[in-house]
C-alpha positions in Angstrom: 102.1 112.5 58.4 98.9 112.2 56.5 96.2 110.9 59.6 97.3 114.6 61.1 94.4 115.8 58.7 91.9 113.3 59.9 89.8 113.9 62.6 87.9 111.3 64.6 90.9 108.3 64.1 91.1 104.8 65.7 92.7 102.0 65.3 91.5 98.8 64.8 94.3 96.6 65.6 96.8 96.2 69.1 99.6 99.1 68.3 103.2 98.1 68.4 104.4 99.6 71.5 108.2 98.8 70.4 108.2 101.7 67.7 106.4 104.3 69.7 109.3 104.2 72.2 112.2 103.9 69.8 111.4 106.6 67.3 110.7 109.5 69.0 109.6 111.4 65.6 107.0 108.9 65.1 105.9 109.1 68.8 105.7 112.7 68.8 103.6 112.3 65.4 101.6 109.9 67.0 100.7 111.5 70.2 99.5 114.8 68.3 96.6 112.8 66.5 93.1 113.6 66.6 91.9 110.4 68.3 87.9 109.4 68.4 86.0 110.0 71.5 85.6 106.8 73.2 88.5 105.1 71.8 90.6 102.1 73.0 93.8 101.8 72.6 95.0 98.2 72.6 98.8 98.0 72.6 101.3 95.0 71.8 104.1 94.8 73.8 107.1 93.9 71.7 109.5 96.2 73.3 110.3 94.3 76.7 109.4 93.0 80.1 111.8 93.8 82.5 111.0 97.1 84.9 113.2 99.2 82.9 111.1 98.6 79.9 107.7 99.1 81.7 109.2 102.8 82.8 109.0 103.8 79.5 105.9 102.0 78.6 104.3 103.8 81.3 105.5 107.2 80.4 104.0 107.3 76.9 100.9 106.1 78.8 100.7 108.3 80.9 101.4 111.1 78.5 98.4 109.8 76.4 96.3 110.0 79.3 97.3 113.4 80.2 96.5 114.8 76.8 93.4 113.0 75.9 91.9 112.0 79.1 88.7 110.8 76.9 90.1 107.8 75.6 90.8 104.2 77.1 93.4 101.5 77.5 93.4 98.0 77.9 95.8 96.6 80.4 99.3 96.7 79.0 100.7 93.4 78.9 104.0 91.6 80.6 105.3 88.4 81.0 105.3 86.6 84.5 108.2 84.3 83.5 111.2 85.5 81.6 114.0 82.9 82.5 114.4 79.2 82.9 112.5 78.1 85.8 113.1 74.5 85.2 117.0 75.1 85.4 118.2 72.6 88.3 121.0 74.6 89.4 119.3 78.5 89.0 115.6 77.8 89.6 115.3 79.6 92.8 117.5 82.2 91.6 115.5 82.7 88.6 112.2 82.2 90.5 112.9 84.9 92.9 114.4 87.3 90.0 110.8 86.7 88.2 108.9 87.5 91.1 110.6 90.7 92.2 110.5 91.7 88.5 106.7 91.2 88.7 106.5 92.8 91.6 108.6 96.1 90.8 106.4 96.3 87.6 103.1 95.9 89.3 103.8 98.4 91.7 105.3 101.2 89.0 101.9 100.8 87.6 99.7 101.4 90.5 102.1 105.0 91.4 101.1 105.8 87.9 97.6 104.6 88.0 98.2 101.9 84.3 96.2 99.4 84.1 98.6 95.9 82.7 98.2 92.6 82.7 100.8 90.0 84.3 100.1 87.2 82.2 101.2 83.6 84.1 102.0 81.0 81.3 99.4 78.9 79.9 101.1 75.6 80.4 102.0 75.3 84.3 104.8 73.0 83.4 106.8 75.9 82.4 107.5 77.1 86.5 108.1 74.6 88.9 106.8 78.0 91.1 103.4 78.5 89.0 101.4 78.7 91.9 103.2 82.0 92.8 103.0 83.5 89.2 99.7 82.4 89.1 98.3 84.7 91.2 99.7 87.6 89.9 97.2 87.4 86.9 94.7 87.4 88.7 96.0 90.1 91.2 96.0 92.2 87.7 93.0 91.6 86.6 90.6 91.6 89.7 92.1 93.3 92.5 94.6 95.6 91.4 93.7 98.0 94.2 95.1 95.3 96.8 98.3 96.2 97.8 100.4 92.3 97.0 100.1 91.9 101.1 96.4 92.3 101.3 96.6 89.6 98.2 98.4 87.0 99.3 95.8 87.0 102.4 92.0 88.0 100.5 90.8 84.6 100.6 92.0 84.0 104.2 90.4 87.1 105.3 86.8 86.0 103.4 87.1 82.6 105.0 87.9 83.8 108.3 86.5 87.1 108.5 89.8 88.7 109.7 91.7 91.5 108.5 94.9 91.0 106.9 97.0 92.0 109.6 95.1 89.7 111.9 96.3 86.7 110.2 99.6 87.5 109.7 100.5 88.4 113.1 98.8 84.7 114.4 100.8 82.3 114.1 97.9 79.6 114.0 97.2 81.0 110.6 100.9 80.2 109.6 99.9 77.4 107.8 98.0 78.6 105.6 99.2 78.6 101.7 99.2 81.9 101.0 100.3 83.1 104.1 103.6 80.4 104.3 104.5 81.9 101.0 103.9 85.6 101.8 106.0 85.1 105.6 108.8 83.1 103.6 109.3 86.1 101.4 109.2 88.4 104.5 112.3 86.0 106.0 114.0 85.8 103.2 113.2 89.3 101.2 111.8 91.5 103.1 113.0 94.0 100.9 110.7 93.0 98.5 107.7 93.4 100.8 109.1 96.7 101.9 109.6 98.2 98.5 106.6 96.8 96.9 104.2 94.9 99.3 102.0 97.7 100.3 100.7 100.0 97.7 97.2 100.1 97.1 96.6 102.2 94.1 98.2 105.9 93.3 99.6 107.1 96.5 97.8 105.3 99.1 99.4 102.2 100.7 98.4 100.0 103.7 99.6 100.7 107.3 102.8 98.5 107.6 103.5 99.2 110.7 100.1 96.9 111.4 102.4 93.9 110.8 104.1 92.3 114.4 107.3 92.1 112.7 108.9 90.6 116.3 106.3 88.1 116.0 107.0 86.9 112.7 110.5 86.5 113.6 109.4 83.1 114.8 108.2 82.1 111.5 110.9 79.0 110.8 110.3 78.4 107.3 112.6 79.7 104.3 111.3 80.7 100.8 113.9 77.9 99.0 111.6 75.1 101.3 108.3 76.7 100.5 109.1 76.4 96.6 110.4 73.0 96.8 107.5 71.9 98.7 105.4 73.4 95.8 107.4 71.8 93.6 106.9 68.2 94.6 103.5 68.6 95.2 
């Protein structure tokens, strides 16, 4: 109650994100402030990393934004991996649950225009699957205006000097990495690619219909191979 009589206030450590979405008196007290022009807020996420949890995040974010539109954020911060990965009998299952967590998060963010940060773990003995999580920090930090298809095929489209569509729809280019992995998830979740493989940033999303999905039907490799194969790498 007493910073509503400052002016100019910022805050020099991350804020706990946690109590700003449980206590609505304190959020309501703390969105009213008179912030500093140019300031950054730097949050903590102790309240959770599953999509549900980003919602929320994302709606006090956005109502920050909306109200003082002079101010920064950094990039909000989630966990790639949340279950057991080394689990012999759930690994795929709990690879696959990770990843489409990820990816539901990372796509909420870009229809609301927040910044976060997917952060992979630091020790890849953690995810038989690493590789896949991997790339999602990256994705987060550098080319969050990629839409995950245009991703998983970037440095195939530097190297080659094709557009992503191009590779996808030749099957020569099958065998490359990223492109295995992205056509295993397209055979054995499309969904996934359908719900959040094409958004670019705000409303704008690649041209799916781009994709040669008859062609692809004679891709022959499943996502449980692909991650094995990673795995005993």
């Amino acid at each position: 109650m007493e910073l509503k009589s400052y002016k100019n206030i910022a805050f020099l450590y991350p804020i706990s994100l946690e109590i700003l979405i449980e206590d609505q008196e304190i959020r309501t007290l703390f969105v009213n402030l008179h912030f500093s022009q140019g300031t950054i807020f730097k949050f903590r996420n102790n309240y959770g990393h599953t999509y549900e949890h980003a919602v929320k995040l994302f709606d006090l974010i956005v109502e920050l934004k909306t109200k003082y539109p002079h101010i920064n954020f950094n990039r909000v911060p989630f966990k790639a991996i949340t279950t057991d990965h080394l689990d012999i009998d759930n690994k795929i299952e709990y690879g696959l649950y990770d990843l489409e967590r990820c990816l539901s998060i990372m796509n909420e963010a870009k229809k609301q225009k927040v910044q976060i940060r997917i952060i992979s773990p630091n020790n890849r003995f953690e995810s038989p699957f690493w590789y896949y999580f991997e790339i999602l920090d990256y994705w987060t930090l550098y080319f969050e205006r990629l839409s995950y298809v245009e991703l998983m095929l970037h440095s195939s489209e530097k190297r080659y000097g094709l557009p992503w569509y191009a590779i996808i729809n030749n099957r020569i280019k099958w065998g490359l990495p990223n492109c295995n992995f992205l056509l295993s998830i397209m055979t054995k979740r499309k969904d996934l690619i359908e719900n959040y493989g094409y958004r670019k940033w705000g409303d704008e999303f690649v041209n799916f219909n781009l994709i040669d999905w008859e062609h692809t039907k004679h891709f022959t490799g499943i996502l449980e191979n692909t991650m094995e194969d990673n795995n005993n790498e």
